[in-house]
PDB file of the backbone (N, CA, C, O) and the ligand in Angstrom, with CONECT records:
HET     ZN  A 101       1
ATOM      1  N   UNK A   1      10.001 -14.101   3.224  1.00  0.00           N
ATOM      2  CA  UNK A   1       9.012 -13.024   3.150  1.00  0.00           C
ATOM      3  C   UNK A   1       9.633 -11.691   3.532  1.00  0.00           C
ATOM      4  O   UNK A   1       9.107 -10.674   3.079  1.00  0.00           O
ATOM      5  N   UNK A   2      10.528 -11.606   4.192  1.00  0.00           N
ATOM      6  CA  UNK A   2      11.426 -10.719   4.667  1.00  0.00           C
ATOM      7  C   UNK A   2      12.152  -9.726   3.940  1.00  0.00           C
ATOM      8  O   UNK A   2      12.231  -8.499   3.995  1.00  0.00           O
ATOM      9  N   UNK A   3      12.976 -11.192   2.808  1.00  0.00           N
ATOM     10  CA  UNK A   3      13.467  -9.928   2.052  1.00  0.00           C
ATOM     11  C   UNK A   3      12.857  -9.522   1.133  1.00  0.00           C
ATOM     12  O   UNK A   3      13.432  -8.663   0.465  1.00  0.00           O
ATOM     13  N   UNK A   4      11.345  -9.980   0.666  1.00  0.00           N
ATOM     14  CA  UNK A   4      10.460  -9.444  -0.350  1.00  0.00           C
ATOM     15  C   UNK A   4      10.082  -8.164   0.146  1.00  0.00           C
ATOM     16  O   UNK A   4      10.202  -7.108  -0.476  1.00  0.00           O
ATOM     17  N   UNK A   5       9.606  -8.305   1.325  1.00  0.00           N
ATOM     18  CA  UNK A   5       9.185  -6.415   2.071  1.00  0.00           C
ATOM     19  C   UNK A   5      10.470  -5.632   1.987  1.00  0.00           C
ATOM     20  O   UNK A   5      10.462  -4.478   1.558  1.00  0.00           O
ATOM     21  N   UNK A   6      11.514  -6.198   2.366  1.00  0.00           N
ATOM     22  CA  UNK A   6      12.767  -5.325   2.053  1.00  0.00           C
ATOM     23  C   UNK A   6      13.176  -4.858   0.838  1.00  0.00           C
ATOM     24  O   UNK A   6      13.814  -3.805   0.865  1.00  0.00           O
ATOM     25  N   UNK A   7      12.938  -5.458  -0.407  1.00  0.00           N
ATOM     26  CA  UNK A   7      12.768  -5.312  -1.593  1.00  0.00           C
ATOM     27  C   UNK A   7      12.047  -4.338  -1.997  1.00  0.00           C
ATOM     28  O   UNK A   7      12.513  -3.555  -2.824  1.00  0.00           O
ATOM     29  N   UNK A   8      10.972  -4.209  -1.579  1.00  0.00           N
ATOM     30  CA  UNK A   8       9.553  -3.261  -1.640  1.00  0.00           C
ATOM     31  C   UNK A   8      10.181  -2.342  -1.195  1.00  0.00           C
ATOM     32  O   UNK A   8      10.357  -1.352  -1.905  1.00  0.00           O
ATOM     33  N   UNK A   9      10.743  -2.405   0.209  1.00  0.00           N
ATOM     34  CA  UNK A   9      10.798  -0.676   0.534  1.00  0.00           C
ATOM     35  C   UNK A   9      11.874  -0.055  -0.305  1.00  0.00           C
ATOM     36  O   UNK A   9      11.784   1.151  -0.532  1.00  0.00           O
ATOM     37  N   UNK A  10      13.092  -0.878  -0.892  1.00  0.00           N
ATOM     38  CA  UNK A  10      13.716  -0.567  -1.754  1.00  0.00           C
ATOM     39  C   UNK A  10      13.055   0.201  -2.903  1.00  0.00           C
ATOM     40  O   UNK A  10      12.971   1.415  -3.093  1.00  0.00           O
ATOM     41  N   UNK A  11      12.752  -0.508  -3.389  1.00  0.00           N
ATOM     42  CA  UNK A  11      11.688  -0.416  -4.626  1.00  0.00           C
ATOM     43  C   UNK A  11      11.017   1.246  -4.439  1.00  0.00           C
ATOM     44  O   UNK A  11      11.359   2.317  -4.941  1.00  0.00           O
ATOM     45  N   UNK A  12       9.958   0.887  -3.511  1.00  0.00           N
ATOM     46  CA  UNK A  12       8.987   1.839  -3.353  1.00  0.00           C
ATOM     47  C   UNK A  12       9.653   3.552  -2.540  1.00  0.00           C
ATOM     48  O   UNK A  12       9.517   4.662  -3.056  1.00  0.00           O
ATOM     49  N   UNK A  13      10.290   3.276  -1.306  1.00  0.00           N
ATOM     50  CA  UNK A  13      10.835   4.441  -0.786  1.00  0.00           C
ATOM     51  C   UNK A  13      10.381   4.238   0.764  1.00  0.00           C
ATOM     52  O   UNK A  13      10.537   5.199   1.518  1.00  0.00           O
ATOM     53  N   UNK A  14       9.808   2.992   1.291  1.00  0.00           N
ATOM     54  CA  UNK A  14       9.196   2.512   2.384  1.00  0.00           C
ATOM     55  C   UNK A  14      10.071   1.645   2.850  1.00  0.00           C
ATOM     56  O   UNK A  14      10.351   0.520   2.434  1.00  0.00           O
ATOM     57  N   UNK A  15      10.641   2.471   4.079  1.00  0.00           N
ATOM     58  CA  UNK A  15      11.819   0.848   4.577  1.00  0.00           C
ATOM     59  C   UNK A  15      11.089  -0.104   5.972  1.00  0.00           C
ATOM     60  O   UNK A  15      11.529  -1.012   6.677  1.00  0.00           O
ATOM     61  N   UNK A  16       9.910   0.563   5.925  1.00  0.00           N
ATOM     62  CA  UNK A  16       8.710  -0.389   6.776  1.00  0.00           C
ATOM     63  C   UNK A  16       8.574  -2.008   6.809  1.00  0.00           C
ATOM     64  O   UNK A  16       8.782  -2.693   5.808  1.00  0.00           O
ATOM     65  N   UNK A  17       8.287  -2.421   7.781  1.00  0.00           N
ATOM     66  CA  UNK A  17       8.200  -3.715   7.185  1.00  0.00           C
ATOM     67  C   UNK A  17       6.516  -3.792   7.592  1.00  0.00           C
ATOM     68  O   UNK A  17       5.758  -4.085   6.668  1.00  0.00           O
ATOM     69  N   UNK A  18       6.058  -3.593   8.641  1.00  0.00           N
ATOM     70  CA  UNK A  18       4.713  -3.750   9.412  1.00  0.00           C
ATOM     71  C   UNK A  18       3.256  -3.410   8.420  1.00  0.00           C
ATOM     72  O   UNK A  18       2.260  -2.834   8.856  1.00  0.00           O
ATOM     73  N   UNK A  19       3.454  -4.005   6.769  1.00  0.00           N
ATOM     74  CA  UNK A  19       1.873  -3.781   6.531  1.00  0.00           C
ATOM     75  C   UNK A  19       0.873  -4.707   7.219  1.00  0.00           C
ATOM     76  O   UNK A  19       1.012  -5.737   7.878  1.00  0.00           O
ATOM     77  N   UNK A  20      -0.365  -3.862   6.774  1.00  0.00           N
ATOM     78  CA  UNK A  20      -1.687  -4.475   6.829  1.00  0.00           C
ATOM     79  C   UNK A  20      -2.013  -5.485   6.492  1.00  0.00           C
ATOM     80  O   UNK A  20      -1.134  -6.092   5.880  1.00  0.00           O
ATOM     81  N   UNK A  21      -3.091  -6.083   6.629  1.00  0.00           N
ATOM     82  CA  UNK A  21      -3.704  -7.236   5.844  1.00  0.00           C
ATOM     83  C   UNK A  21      -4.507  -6.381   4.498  1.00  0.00           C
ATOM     84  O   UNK A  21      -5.027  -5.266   4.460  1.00  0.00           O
ATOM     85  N   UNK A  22      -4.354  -7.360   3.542  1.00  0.00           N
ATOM     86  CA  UNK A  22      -5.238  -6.622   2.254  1.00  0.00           C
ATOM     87  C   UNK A  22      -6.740  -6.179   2.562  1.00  0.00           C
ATOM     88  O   UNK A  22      -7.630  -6.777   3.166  1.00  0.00           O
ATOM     89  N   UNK A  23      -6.719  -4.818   1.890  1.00  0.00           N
ATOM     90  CA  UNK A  23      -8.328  -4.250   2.245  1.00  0.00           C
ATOM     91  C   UNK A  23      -8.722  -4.366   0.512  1.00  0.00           C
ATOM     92  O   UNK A  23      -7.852  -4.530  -0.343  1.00  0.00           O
ATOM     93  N   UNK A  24      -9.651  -4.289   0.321  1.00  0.00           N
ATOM     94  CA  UNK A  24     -10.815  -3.900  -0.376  1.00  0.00           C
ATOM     95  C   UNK A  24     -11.849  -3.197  -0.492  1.00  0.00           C
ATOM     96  O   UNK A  24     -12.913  -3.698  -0.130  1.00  0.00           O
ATOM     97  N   UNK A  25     -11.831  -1.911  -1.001  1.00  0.00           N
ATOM     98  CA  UNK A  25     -12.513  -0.571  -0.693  1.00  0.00           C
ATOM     99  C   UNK A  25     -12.616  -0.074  -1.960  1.00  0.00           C
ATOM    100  O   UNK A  25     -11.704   0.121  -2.763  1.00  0.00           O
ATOM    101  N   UNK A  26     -13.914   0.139  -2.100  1.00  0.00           N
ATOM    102  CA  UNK A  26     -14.553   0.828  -3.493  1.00  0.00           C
ATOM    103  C   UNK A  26     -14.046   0.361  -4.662  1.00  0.00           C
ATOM    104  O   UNK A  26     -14.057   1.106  -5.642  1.00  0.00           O
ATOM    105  N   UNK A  27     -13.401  -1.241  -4.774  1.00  0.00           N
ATOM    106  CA  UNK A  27     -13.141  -1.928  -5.894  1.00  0.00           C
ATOM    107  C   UNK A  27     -11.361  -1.605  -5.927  1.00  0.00           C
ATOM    108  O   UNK A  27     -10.539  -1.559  -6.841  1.00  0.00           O
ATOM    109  N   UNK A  28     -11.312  -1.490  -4.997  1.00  0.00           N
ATOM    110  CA  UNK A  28      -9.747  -0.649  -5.022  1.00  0.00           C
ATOM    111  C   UNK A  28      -8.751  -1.933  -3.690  1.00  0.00           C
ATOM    112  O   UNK A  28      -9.005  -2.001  -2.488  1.00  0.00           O
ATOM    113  N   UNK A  29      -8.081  -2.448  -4.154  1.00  0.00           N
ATOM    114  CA  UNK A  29      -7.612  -3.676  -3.462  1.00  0.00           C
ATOM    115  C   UNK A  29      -5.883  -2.820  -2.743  1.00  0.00           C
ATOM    116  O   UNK A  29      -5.163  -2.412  -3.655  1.00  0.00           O
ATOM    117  N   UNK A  30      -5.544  -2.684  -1.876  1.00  0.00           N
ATOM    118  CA  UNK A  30      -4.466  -2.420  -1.180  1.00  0.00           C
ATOM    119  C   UNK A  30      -4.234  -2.814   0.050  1.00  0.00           C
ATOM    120  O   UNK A  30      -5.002  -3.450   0.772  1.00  0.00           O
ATOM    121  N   UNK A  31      -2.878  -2.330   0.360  1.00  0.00           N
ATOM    122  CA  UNK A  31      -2.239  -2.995   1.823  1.00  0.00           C
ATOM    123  C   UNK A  31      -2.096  -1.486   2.372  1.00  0.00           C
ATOM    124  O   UNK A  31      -2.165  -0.662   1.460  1.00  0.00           O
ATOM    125  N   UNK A  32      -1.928  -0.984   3.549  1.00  0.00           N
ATOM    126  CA  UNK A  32      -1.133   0.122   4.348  1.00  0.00           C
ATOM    127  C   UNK A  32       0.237  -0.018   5.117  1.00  0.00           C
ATOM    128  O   UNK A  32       0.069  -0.974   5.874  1.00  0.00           O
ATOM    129  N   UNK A  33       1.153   0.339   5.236  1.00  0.00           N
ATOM    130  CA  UNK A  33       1.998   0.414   6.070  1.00  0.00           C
ATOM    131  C   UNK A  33       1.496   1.329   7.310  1.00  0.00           C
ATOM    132  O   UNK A  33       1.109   2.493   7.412  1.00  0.00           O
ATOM    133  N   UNK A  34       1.704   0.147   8.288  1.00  0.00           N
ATOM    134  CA  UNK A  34       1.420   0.687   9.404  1.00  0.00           C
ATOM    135  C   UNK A  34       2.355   1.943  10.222  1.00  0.00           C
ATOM    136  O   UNK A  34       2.037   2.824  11.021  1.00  0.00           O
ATOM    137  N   UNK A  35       3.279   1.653   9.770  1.00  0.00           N
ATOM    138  CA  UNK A  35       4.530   2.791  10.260  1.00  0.00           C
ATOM    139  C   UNK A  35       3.914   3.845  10.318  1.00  0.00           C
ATOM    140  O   UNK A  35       3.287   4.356  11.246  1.00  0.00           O
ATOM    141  N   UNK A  36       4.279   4.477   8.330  1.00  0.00           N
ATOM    142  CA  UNK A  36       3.703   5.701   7.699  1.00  0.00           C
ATOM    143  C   UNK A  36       3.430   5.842   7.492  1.00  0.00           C
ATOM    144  O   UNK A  36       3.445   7.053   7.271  1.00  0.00           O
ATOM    145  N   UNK A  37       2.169   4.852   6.848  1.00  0.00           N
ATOM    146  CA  UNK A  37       0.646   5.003   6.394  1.00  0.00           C
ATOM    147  C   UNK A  37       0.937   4.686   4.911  1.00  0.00           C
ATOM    148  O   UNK A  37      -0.149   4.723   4.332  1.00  0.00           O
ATOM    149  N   UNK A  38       2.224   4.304   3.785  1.00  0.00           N
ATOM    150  CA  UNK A  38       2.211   4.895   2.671  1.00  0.00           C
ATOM    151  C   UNK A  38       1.103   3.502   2.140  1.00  0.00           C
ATOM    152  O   UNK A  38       1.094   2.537   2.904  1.00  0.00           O
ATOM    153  N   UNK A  39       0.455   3.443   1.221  1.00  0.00           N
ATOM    154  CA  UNK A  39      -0.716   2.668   0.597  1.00  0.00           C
ATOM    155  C   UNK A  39       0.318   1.975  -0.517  1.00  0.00           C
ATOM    156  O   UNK A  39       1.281   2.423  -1.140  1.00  0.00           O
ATOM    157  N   UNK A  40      -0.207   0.931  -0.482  1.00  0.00           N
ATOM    158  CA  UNK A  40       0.392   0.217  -1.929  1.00  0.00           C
ATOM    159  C   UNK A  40      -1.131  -0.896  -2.835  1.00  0.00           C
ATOM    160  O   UNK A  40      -1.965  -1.645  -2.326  1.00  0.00           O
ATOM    161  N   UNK A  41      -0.949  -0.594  -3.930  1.00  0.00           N
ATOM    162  CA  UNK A  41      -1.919  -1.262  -4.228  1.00  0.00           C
ATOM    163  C   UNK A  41      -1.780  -2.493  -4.899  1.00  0.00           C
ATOM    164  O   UNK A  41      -0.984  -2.644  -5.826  1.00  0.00           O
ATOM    165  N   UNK A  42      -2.566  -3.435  -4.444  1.00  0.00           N
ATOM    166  CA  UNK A  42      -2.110  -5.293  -4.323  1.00  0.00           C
ATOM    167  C   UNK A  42      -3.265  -5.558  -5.033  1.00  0.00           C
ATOM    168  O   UNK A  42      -4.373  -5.031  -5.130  1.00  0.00           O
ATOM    169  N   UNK A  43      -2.353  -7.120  -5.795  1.00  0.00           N
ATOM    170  CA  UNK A  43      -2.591  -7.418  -7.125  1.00  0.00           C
ATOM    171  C   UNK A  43      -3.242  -8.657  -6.757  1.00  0.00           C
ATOM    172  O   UNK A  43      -2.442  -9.559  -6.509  1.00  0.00           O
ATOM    173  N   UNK A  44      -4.631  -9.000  -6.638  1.00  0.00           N
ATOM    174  CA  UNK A  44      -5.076 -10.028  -6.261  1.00  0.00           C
ATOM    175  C   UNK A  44      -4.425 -11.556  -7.159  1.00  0.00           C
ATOM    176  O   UNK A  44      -4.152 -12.734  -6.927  1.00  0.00           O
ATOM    177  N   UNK A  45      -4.425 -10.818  -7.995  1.00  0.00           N
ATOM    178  CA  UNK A  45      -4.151 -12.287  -9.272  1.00  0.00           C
ATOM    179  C   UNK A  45      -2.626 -12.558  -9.020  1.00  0.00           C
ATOM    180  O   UNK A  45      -2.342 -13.752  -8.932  1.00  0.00           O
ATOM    181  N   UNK A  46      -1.675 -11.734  -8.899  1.00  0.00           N
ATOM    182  CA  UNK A  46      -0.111 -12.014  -8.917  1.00  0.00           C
ATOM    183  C   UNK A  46      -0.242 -12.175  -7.300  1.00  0.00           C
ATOM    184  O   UNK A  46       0.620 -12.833  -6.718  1.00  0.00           O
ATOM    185  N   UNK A  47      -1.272 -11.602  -6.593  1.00  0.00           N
ATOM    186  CA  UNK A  47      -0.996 -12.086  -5.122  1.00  0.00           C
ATOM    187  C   UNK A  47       0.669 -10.753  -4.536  1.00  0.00           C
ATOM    188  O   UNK A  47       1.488 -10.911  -3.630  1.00  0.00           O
ATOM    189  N   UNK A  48       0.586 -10.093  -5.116  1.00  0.00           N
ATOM    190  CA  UNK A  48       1.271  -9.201  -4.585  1.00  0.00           C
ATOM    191  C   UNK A  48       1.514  -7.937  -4.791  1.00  0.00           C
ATOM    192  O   UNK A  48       0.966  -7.581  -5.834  1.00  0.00           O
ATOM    193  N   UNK A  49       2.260  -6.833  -4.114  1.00  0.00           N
ATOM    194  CA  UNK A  49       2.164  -5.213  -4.508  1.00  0.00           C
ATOM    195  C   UNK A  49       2.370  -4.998  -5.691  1.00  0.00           C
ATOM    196  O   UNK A  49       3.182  -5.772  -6.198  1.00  0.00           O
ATOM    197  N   UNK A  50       1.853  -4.067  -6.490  1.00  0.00           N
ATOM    198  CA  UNK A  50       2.001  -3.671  -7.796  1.00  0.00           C
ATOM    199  C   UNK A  50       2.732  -2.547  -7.816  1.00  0.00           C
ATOM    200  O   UNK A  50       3.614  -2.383  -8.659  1.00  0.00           O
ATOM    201  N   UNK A  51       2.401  -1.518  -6.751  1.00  0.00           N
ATOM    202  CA  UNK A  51       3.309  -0.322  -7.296  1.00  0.00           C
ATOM    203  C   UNK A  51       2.386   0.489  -6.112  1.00  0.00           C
ATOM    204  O   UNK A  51       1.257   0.106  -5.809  1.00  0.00           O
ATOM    205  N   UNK A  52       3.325   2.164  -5.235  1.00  0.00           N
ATOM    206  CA  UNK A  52       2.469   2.391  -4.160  1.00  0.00           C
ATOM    207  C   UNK A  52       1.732   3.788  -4.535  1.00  0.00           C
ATOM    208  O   UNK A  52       2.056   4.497  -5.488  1.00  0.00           O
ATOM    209  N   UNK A  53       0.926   3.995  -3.831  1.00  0.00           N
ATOM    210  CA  UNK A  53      -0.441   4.894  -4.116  1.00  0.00           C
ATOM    211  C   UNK A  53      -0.218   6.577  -3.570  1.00  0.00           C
ATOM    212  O   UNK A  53       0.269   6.749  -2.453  1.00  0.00           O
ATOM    213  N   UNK A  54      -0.496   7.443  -4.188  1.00  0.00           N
ATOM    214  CA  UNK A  54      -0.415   8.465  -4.001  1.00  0.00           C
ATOM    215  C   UNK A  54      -0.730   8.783  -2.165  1.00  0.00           C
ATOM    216  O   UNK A  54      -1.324   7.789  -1.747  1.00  0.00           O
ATOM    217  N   UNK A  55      -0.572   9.560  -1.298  1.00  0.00           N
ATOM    218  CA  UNK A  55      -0.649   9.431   0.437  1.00  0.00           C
ATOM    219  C   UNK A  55      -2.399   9.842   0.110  1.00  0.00           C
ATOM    220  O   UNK A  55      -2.893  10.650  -0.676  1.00  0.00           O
ATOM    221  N   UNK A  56      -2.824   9.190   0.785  1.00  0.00           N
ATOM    222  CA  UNK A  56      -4.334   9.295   1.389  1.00  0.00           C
ATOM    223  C   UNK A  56      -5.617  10.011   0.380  1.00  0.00           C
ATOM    224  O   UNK A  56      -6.403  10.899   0.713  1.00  0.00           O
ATOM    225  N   UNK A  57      -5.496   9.135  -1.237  1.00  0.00           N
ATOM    226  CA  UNK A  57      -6.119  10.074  -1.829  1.00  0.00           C
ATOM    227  C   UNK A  57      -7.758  10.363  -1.691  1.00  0.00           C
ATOM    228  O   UNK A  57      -8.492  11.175  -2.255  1.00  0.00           O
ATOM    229  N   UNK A  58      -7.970   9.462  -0.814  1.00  0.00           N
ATOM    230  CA  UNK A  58      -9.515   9.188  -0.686  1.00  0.00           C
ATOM    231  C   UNK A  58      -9.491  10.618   0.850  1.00  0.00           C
ATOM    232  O   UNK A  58     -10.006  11.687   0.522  1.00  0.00           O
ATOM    233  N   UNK A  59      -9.237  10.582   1.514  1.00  0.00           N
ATOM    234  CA  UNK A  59      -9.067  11.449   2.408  1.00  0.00           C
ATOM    235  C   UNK A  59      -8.569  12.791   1.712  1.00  0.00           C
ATOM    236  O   UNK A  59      -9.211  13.774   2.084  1.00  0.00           O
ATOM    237  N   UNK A  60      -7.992  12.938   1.178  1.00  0.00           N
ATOM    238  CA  UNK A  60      -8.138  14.262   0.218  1.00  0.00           C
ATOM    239  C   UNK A  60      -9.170  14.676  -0.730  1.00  0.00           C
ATOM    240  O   UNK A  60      -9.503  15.859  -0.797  1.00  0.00           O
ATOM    241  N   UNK A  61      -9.659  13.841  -1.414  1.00  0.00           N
ATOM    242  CA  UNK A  61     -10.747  13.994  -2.002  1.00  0.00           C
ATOM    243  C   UNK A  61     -12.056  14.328  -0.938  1.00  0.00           C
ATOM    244  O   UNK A  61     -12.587  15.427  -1.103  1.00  0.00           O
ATOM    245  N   UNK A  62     -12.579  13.487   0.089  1.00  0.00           N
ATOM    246  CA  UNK A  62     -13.524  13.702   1.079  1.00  0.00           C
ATOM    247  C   UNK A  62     -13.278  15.304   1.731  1.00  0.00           C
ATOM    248  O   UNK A  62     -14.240  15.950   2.147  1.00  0.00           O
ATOM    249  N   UNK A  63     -11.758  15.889   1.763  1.00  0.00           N
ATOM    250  CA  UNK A  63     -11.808  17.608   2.015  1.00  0.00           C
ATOM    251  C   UNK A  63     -11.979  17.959   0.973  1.00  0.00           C
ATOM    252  O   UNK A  63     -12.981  18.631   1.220  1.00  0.00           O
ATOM    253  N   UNK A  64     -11.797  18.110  -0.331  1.00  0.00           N
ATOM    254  CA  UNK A  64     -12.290  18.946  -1.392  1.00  0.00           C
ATOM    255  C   UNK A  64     -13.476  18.949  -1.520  1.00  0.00           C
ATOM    256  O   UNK A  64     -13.886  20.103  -1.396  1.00  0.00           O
ATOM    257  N   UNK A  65     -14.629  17.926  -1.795  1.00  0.00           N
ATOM    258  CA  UNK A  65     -15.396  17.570  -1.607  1.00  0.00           C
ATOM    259  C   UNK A  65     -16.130  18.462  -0.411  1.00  0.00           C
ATOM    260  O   UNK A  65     -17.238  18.134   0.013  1.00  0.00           O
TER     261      UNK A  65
HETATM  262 ZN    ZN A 101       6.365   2.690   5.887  1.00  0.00          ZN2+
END
């Protein structure tokens, strides 16, 4: 499992290892890194990250808003 997160941060730009447990929010399925917060969004059916999420877009939207 280790070197799959290591992979990821490769991948993604996150050399974190410490995510979340999967959330589910507004139909929107992701993990957080606890480090730096970066979001990745998880693929219920493959059971794993798909690709990671723009920083905090729901929290940006709620200030424009
Ligand atoms: Zn991180």
């Amino acid at each position: 499992m280790d070197s799959v997160v290591a992979a990821l941060g490769f991948l993604f730009g996150c050399h974190h290892h410490n995510l979340s447990r999967v959330f589910t929010i507004h139909g929107r399925t992701y993990r957080v890194c606890c480090d730096c917060g970066a979001e990745f969004k998880y693929s219920l059916t493959n059971m794993s990250i798909e690709r990671r999420l723009p920083r905090d877009p729901m929290l940006t939207g709620l200030r424009i808003a």
